[in-house]
Structures are given as C-alpha cells and as structure tokens.
C-alpha positions in Angstrom: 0.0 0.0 0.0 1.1 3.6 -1.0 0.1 6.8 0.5 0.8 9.8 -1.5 0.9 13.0 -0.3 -0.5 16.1 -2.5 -2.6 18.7 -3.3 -0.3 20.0 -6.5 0.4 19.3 -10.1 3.0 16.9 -8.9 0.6 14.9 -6.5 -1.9 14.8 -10.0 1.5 13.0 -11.5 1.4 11.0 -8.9 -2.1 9.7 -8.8 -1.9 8.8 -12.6 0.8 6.9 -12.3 -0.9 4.9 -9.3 -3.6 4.5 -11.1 -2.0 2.7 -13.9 -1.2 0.0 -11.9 -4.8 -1.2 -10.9 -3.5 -1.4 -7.8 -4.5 0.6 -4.2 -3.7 3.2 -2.9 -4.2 6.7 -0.8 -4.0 10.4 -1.5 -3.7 12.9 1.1 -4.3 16.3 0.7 -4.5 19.1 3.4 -7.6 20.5 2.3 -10.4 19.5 -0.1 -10.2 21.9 -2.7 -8.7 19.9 -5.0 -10.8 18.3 -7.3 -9.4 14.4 -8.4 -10.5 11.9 -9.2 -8.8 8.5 -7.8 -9.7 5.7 -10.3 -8.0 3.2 -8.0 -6.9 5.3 -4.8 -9.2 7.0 -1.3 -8.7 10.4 -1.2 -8.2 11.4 1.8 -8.3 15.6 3.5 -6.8 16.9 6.6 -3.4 17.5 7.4 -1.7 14.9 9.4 0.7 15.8 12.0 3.7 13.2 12.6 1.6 11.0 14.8 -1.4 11.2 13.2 0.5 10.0 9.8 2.1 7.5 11.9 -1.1 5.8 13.2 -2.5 5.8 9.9 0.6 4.0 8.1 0.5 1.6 10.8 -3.3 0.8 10.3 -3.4 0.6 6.9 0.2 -1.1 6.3 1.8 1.6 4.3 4.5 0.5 2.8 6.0 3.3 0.4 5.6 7.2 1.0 5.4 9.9 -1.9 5.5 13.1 -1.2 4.6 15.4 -3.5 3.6 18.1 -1.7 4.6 22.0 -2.5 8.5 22.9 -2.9 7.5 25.1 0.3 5.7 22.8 2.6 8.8 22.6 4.7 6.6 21.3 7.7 5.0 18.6 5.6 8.6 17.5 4.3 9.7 17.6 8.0 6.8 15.2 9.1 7.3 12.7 6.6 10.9 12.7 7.1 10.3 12.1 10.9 8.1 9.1 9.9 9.5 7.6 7.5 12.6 6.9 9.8 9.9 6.2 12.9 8.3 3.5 10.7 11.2 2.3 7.9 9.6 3.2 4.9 11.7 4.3 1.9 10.3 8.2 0.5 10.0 8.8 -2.9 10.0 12.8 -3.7 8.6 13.8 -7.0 10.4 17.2 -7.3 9.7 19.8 -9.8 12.5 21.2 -12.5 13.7 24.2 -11.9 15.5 26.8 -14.5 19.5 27.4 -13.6 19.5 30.4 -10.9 20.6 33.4 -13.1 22.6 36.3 -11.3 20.1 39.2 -12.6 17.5 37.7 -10.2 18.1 38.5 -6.4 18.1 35.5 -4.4 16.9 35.4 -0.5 17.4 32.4 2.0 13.8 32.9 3.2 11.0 36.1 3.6 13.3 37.6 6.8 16.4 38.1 4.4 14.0 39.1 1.4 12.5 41.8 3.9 15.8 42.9 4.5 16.9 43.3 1.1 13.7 44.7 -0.3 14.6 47.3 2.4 18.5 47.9 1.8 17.7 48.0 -1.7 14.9 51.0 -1.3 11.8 49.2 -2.9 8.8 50.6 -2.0 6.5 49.6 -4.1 5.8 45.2 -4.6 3.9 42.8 -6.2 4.4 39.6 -4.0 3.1 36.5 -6.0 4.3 34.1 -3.0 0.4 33.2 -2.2 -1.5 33.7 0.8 0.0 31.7 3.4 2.8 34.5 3.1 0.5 37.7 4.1 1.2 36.9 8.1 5.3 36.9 7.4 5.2 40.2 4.7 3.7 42.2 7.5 6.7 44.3 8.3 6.5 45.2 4.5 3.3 45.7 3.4 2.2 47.8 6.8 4.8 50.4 5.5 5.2 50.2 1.6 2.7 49.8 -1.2 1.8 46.0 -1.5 -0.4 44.1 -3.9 -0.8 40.5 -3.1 -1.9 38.0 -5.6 -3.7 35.4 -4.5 -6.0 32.3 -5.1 -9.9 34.2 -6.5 -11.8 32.0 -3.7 -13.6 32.9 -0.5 -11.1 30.8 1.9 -8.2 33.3 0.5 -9.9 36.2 0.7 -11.0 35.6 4.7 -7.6 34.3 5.8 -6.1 38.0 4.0 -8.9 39.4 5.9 -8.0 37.9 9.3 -4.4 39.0 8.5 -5.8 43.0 8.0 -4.9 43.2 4.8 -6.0 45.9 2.8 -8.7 44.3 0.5 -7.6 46.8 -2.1 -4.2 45.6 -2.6 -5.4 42.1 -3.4 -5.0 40.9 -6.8 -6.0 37.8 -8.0 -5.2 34.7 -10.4 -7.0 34.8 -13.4 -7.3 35.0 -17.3 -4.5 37.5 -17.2 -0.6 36.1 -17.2 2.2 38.2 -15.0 2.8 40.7 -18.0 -0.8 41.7 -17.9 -0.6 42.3 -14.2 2.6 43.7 -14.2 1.7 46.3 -16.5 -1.3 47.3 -14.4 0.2 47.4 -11.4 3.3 49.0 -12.8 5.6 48.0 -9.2 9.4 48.4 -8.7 9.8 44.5 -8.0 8.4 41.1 -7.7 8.5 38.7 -5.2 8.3 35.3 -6.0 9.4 31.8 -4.8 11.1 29.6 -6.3 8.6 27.4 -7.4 9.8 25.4 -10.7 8.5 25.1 -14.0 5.5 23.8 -13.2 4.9 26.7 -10.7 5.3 29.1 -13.4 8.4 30.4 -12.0 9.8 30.7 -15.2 7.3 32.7 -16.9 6.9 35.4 -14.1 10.4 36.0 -13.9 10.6 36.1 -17.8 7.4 38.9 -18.2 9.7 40.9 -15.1 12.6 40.9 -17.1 10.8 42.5 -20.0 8.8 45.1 -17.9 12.4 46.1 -16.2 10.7 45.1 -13.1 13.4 43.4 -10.4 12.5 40.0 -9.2 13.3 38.9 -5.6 13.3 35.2 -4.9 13.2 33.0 -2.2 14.8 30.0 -2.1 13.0 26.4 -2.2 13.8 25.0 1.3 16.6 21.8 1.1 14.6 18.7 1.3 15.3 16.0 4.0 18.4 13.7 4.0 17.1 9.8 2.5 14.7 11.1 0.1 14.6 9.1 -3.0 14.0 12.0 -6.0 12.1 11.8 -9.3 10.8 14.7 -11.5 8.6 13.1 -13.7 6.1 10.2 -14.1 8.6 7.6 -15.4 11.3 7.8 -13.0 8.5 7.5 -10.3 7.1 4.3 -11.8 10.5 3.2 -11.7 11.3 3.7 -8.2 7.6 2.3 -7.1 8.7 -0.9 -9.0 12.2 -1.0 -7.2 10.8 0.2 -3.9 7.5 -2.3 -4.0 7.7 -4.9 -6.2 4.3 -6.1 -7.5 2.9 -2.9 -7.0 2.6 -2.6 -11.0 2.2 -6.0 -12.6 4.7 -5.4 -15.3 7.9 -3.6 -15.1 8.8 -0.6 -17.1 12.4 -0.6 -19.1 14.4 1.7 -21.3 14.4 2.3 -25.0 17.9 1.5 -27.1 17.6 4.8 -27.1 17.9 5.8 -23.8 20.6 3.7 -23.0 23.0 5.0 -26.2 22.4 8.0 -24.8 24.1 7.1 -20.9 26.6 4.9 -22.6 27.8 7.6 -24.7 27.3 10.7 -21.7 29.5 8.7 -19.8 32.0 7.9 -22.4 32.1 11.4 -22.8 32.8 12.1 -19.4 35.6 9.9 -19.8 37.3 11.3 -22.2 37.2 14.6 -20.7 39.0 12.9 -17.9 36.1 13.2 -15.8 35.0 10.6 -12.7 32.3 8.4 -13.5 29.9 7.1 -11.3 27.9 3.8 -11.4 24.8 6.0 -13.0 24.8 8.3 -15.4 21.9 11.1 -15.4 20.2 11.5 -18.8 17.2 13.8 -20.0 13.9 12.2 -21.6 12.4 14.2 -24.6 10.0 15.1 -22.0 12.4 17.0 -20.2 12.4 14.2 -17.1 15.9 13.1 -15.5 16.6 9.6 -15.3 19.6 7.5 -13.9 21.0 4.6 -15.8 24.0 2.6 -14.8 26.6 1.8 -17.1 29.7 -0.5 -16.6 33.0 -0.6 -19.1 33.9 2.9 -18.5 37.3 3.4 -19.9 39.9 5.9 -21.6 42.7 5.1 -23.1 45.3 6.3 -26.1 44.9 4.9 -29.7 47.1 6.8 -31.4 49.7 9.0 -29.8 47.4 12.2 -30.0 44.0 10.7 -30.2 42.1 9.3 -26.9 39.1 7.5 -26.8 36.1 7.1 -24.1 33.8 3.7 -24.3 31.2 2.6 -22.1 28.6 0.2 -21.5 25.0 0.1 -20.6 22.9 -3.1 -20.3 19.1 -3.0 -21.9 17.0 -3.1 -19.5 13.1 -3.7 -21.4 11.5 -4.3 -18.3 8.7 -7.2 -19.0 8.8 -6.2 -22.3 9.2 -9.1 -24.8 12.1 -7.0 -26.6 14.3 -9.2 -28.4 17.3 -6.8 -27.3 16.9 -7.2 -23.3 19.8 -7.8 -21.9 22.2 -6.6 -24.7 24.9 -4.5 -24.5 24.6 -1.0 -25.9 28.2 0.2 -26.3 29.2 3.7 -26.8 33.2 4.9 -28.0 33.7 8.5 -28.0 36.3 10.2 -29.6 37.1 13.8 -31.1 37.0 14.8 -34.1 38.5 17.8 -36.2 34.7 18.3 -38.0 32.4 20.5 -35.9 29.7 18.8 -34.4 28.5 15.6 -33.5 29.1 12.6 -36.0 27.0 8.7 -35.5 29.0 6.1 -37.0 28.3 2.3 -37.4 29.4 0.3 -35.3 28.6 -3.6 -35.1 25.4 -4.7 -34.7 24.1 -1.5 -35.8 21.7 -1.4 -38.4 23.0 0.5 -42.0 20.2 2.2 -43.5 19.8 1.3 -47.4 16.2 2.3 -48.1 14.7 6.4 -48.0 11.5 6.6 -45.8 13.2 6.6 -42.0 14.1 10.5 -42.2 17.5 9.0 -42.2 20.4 9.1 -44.4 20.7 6.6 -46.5 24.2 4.6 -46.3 24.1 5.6 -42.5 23.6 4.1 -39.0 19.9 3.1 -38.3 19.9 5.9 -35.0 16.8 7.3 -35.7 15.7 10.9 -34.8 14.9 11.4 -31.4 18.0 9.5 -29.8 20.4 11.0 -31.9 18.2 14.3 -30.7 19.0 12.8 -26.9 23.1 12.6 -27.6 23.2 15.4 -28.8 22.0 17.4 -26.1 24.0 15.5 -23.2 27.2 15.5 -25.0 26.7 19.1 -26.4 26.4 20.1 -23.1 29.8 18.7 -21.7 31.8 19.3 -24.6 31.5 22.3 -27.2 33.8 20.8 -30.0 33.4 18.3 -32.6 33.0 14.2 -31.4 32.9 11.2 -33.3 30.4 8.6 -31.7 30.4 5.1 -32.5 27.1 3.3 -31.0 27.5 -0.8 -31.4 25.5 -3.6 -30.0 26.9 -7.1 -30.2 25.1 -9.4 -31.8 22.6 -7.1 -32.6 23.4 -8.3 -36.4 21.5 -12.0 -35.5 18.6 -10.1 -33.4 17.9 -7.7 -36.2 16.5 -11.0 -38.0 13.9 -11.0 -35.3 12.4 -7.2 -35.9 11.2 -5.4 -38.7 14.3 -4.2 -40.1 14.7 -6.5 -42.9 11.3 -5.0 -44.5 11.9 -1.7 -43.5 15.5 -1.9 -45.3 18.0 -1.6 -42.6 21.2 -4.3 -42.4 23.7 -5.7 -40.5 22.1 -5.1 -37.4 19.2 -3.1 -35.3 18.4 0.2 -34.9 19.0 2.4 -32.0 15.0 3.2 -31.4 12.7 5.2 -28.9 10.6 8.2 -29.1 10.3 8.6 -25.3 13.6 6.7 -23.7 11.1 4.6 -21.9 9.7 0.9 -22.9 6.2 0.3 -21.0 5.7 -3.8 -21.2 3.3 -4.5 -24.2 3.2 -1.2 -25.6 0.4 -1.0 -28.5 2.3 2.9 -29.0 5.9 0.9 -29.5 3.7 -0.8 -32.0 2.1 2.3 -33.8 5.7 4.1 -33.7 6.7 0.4 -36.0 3.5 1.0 -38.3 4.3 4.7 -38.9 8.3 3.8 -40.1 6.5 1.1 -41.8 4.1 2.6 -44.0 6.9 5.9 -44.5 9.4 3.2 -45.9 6.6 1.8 -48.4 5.9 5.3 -49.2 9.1 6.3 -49.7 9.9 3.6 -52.3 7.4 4.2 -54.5 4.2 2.2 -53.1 1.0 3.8 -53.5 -1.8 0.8 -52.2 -1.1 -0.7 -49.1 -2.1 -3.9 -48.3 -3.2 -4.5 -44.5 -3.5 -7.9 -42.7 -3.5 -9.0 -39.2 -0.9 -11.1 -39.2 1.7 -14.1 -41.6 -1.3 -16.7 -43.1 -3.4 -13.3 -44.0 -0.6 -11.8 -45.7 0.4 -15.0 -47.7 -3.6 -15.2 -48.6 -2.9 -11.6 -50.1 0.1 -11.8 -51.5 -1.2 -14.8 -54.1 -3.5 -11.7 -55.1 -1.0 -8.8 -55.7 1.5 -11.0 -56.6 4.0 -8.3 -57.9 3.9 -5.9 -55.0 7.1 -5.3 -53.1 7.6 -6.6 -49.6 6.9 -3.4 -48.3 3.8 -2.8 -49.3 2.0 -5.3 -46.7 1.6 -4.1 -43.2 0.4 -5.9 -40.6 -2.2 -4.3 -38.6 -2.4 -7.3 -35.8 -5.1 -5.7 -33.6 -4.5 -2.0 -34.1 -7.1 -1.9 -37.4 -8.3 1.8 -36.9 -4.6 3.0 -35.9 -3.2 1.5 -39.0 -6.2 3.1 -41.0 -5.2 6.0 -38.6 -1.9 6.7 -40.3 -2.5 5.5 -43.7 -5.4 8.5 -44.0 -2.5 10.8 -42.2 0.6 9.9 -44.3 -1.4 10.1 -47.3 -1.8 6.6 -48.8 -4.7 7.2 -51.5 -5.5 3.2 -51.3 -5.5 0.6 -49.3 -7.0 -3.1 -49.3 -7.7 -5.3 -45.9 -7.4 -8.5 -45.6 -9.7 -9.5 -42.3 -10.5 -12.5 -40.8 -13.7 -13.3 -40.0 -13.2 -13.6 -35.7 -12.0 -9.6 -36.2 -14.6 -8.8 -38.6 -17.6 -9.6 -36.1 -15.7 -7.3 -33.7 -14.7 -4.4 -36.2 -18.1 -5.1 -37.6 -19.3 -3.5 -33.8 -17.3 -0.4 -34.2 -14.4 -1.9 -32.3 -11.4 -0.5 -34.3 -9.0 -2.4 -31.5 -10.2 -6.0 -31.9 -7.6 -7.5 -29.0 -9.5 -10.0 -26.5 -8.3 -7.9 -23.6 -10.5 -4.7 -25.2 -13.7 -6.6 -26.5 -15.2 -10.1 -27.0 -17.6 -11.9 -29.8 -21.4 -10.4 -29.5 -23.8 -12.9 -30.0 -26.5 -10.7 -29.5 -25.1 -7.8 -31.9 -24.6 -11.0 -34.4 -28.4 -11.8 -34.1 -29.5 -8.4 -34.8 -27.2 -8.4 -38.0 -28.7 -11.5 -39.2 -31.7 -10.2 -38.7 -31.2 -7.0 -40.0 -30.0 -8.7 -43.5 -33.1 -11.2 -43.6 -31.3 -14.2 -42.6 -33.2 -17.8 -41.5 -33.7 -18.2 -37.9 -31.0 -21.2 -38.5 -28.7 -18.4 -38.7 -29.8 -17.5 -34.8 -29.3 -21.0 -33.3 -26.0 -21.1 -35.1 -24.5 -18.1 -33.6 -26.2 -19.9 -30.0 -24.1 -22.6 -30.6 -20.8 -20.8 -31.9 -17.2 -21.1 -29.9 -15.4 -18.9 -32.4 -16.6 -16.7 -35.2 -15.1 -18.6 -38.1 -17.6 -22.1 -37.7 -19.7 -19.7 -39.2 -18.1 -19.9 -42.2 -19.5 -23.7 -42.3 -22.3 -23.3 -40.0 -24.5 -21.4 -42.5 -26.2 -22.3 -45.6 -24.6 -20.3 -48.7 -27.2 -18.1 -48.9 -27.6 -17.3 -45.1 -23.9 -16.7 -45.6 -24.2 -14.3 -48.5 -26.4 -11.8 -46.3 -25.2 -12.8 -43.3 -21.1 -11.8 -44.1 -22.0 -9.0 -46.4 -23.8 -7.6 -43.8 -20.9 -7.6 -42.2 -18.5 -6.3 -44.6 -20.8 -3.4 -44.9 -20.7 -2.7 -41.4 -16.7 -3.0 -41.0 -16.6 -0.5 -44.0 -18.7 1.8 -42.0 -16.4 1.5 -38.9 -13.5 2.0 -40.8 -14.8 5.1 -42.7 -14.4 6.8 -39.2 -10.9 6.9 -39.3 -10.2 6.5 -42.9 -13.2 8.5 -44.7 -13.6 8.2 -48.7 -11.9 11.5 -49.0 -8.5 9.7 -47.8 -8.6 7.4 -50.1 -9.7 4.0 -51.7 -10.4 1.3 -49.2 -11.0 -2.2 -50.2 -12.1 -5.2 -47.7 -11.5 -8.5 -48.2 -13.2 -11.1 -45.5 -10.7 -13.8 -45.5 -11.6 -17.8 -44.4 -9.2 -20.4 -43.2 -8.5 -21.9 -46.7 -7.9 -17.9 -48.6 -10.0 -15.6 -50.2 -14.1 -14.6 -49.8 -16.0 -11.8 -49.5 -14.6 -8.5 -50.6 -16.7 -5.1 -50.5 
C-alpha cells in the first residue's frame, strides 16, 4: 500500500501513475479543494501531524511514502521525514524542475532576508506573488510600503487575508490575465516570487519581469530531507515504485535502445574529458524528465599518440517487455573529431540504412531521430567541439532478424530506437511508432496501395492476389485496425485493401477498431440483430447460440444465409472504418478472408 501526499500538479502525476497499476492506494491532501479523481486510490483531507500520519501508516500497512507536496511545505517534508525513519519506509519525492538560478535575479534564503533586502535596496512599491500563506510573514513590509498580493480568487483566501488585515484593495488575483498583464497594471518596482519550478510558473513570471524592467526577488525552495529518493517526472517515479515495491505494478517498465546510447555515450564522454564516473549516469527524456541509468566498461585510453578514446557500456534493461534486445549491450566509443559537431558512425550490430523513408540518411547508422536528438543534447552540453560517436550492439546483427528491419531496409544489425527513452511492457504505442516507419518506408519507395492484414497466413492469402507488390507494401495491422487506417489517412496513402479474418470482422463489424480480446469479445446478440437485420433464417440464430469462435460460421451457415449474413458484415466493417479513414482519404478495399484464402470483398 502507498500513501501519496499532494494537493499540486506533482501529486496529480502522482495519482496517474498509481492509477496505472490497478492497484491501491491513498492520496492525502491538506484541504479538499482539489478536485481528483482516484480511479484506483481513497482520497483522503486533513493534514496529518507526525503521529497522526504514523497511526494511519500503521493501520493501513503503508509500505512506500510519496510526497509530492509544495516545494514550500517545509513542515509537511519535516513530518514525513520524521516518519518515514519512525516507521522504515523508503520516501520517494517527486520534485519539480527548476531553471538554472541566473545572477540578474536577487536570491533570498527565506521572507526575513528578502525583507531585509527589499529594504536595503529602497523598494517601496511590490507585487508579492508568493500566495497567501505568506501575508502573516510580509507584515513588516506591506504595513509600510505599497503592496499588492496575488492570490488564489476563492472565498477561503480572501478571509484568511482578511484575518491578517490586509487591505482588500491591494489584493489581486489569479485569473485569465498572465504576469505581463498584471505587471503592466500594477506597474511595481519588483516582484516577489518563490522559487517554485516550472510547473509553478516560476519561469514565466520572472521572464514577463525581465521584459517590464521590473526586479524579481526570490526565495529560495527549502533543502529537502536527508534519504529522500527523488524523481521529476512520471517515469522515473514508476520506476522507483517498482524497485521500492515490487508487485505494485504487474509489469515492469524498461528503457528504450535509445535511452541507454544516450548514458553509454554521456558517460564515455565524461571519460574522455577525464572526468570521474559514477555507477549511474543522469540522462534527459524528450519530456524534459531526468533519469539515472547505470553503465559498466567505463574506460579511456590512447589509440594513437594524440588521439584518446572514451567507451562505455549500458545493459538493456526492457522491463517485461518481450524486446528481443533485453539484456544486450549497448556500447558507446567517443572520440574527437577535427569536424564541428556531432558525427554517428556504425558500429557492429548496428543497423546501415539502405532504403529512404526513415528521415534518415541513407548509407548511414539506423539511429533514428529522437536519440540522436538525446546525444546530442547531453554531450553538447559537456563538450563544445566536434565528437565522433560510435554506437555498437553485439550481436545485434542475428537479433535484427527478429524485428522489422529486414522489410523496412536496414542491415547488419538493429536500430538504435525510442521516441520517449522509456519501454512500457506490451506497448500497442511501441507498435504504432513500427507501423508509422513502416508505411513511410513503403511510401518512400514508391508504393502507392497498401495492403493490410492482421498477421503471416493473412498476408500469404494476399500476397497470391497482388502477386507483384514489393515486400513493403504489406503491413500488418495485428489488432490495431483503426490505428493503421489512422496513419495511412494521415501519411497520405490514396488506397488501401484489408485483408480481415472473420473472428475480427464480427468485432470491427461493432465499431471496435482495436479487436484484442483484452479490449472486446464476440457479441452474439449484436450477431443476431445483423442477421436479422440482413433477412437471414432463424438457422442463422441458433447457429451463432451454438458458436465457440466466429469462423464455424463460415461452415455453420447455408450459402445463402452466408451471403447476407457476411455481407452484412462487410458493410458494417466499411462503416467503422470510414471513421478513421473516410472516402476523401482514399480507396479502401475489404476482403473477408476464411481459413482456406479468399471470400467476401466489398
């Protein structure tokens, strides 16, 4: 059992990522004014002092803590600190990301140093955006100088400024308006702010200051507690609550080939700079999250008398993915080059790319986009000049046979993948990411009607029918029909033809454009109204009573029960599919497929 504590856009993180697992949980917050909803988790209001919070971890066998609770809550942070060590239970902190400190902005330790600056420094005249909690401490300030406080437009704000006799006047109040609007109304010498992180807008009030020449005073976040285990972001928190407490999630989250390039080369990087390397290497995610991988092999040595070289090592880790590279070795050399910039070179077990389509250069290493995006950035930031990088993954030459690279045109090994640096365990998105590179490939080459099928004795079926189209024209869909339909309607394809068989007909036939057993089953009674509908026998009834799977209907019925009965269904799997690829996309072409080939086509 987890209890989360909240009541910000961190403890909404929080509760999504609970609620993935299925699993429960609790969510505290200090007040009720935050509206959630816990698909899986009690919410709970009140604050709890450290015995109260005791009691209840004891009583309800709490085995994990997150707090993610305000930057500010100092007291809350002190209480579960004092806890957690009372009761042994691990903390995980999801922390917001802050911007660098820059030396135009004034920084104070807390509101007794900003008073005393705000003093020294002769301002007179404030906008304090540091919320209404603050009014009591400002006092001093605002009983002497010309104040406006911005605060939370709700009657509990109002009454505590009230209580605090502050001058209803001066209040101003979170709305439509951004901080440039309100700075240029209230026209003061300086704003005071706290440090707050991005997601507390602490960028953008100190960015609309700047450009109204306003000075910004701000106070410091307060240091967390010693033995807090920190995130910033939803993926390094599922990762921790699966190290922390196993079988909280049923299946464990891993990281793309991707991701781990991107550690194995930071830290051969670091290497060659003659830098100390620890057993983890800190990496961002396109998202802007910060994640720790380890990496092993860290080395540096000479290969020429003027030329070093950096390597390292990180393991795959794909989680309960069924990835065919798990446990392979993702190897990273780093060495300088005399060219500006950063150059990706193949190394073995690396794909070579030999067809257009990928947004990659052809005759080049299959590192797609977004990773090479992710070195980039990490090694851009440690080194300034130009760096040859050599990504290799042995045996990744024998696993490539295993993927889709063969179709999609990359040899000698896989590609280095992953749009998020993050593999979640059966990902149907992993699977749409394939389909898009997929259908781009066939574009690319020339192909202008794809041919769709759920899966190897489809395709064959179709293939004796276009018996001259290239390999990559035929894409299998598996269950994802209206995603594939999705893209082809997106990426342009003017025709496509579908080979379906008959168990994900009746489904697609419902409007189910996902037709896995985990999303929907067989409908007898939506079978019966079809058959109905299209003036079939009442032996077509009892049939579909006595069916176990769809397709002994393709024996069950008499042939002309069978002509209404699977036209009917044609037509309504055209229908369905026109919601995602309409006849302004394109051409679309069914084909209802039985056990021995060919049917029905509409």
């Amino acid at each position: 059992m987890i209890l989360i504590l909240g009541g910000t856009t961190e403890g909404r993180l929080a509760v999504r990522v609970a609620d993935a697992a299925g699993s429960s949980y609790w969510y505290s917050t200090r007040d009720a004014l935050q509206q959630i909803e816990c698909l899986h988790g009690t919410h709970m209001t009140g604050a709890l002092g450290a015995t109260s919070m005791a009691d209840f971890c004891a009583t309800h066998d709490i085995r994990l803590l997150i707090d993610a609770g305000h930057p500010f809550a100092a007291e809350l942070h002190r209480t579960v600190a004092v806890v957690a060590e009372e009761l042994d239970l691990p903390v995980i902190r999801v922390e917001r990301v802050y911007p660098p400190r820059e030396k135009d902005t004034i920084w104070c330790r807390d509101i007794s140093d900003a008073l005393a600056r705000l003093e020294a420094d002769g301002i007179t005249s404030l906008l304090a955006l540091t919320g209404v909690q603050t009014i009591r401490a400002l006092k001093p300030y605002w009983s002497r100088n010309d104040c406006r406080m911005r605060i939370l437009d709700r009657d509990e704000s109002r009454a505590l400024a009230s209580a605090e006799g502050f001058p209803a006047d001066k209040l101003v109040y979170y709305a439509a308006d951004d901080t440039a609007s309100l700075l240029a109304s209230v026209r003061p010498q300086a704003i005071l702010t706290k440090e707050s992180g991005e997601s507390g807008g602490f960028t953008e009030k100190v960015d609309a200051a700047r450009a109204a020449g306003v000075r910004v005073y701000a106070l410091e976040r307060p240091a967390m507690p010693a033995g807090f285990v920190t995130v910033t972001g939803e993926h390094g928190l599922r990762r921790e609550i699966e190290r922390l407490l196993p079988g909280f999630f049923p299946l464990r989250t891993g990281f793309t080939t991707g991701a781990c390039a991107t550690a194995a080369s930071k830290a051969a990087l670091l290497a060659l700079l003659g830098r100390e390397v620890g057993e983890t290497v800190s990496i961002t995610l396109p998202d802007g999250e910060t994640l720790a991988l380890p990496v092993s092999g860290v080395t540096r040595h000479a290969a020429e008398p003027f030329t070093a070289v950096g390597t390292a090592t990180v393991v795959k880790d794909a989680g309960d993915d069924p990835d065919v590279t798990n446990g392979s070795a993702i190897v990273a050399k780093v060495t300088f080059s005399k060219e500006p910039g950063i150059h990706f070179l193949q190394g073995e077990g690396v794909g070579r790319v030999t067809l257009p389509g990928l947004g990659l250069p052809v005759g080049g290493p299959a590192i797609n986009r977004v990773p090479r995006e992710m070195m980039t950035r990490e090694l851009s930031a440690l080194y300034a000049g130009g760096l040859d990088v050599t990504i290799s993954v042995p045996g990744g030459r024998e696993l490539a046979l295993k993927t889709f690279n063969p179709k999609l045109g990359v040899v000698d090994g896989i590609s280095i993948i992953g749009t998020s640096g993050i593999v979640r365990p059966f990902s149907d998105q992993a699977f749409v990411d394939a389909l898009r590179k997929e259908i781009e490939v066939a574009l690319a080459i020339g192909v202008d009607h794809l041919v769709i099928n759920s899966g190897a004795k489809s395709e064959a079926f179709l293939r004796s029918r276009f018996p001259d189209f290239p390999p990559q024209a035929f894409i299998h869909y598996g269950n994802l029909v209206g995603e594939t339909l999705k893209l082809a309607a997106e990426l342009g394809v003017r025709r496509v033809t579908m080979g379906v068989m008959l168990g994900k007909a009746v489904k697609l036939a419902e409007g189910h454009l996902d037709t896995h057993s985990r999303s929907v089953v067989m409908n007898r009674e939506f079978l019966k109204g079809v058959a109905a509908e299209a003036g079939c026998s009442s032996a077509v009834t009892e049939a579909i009573d006595r069916l176990t799977l769809a397709r002994e209907l393709w024996t069950a019925l008499s042939p002309d029960d069978a002509r209404r009965f699977l036209s009917a269904i044609l037509s309504r799997c055209r229908a369905a599919c026109a919601t995602v690829y309409p006849a302004t996309a394109g051409t679309l072409e069914i084909i209802l497929l039985d056990e021995s080939g060919f049917s029905l086509s509409l």
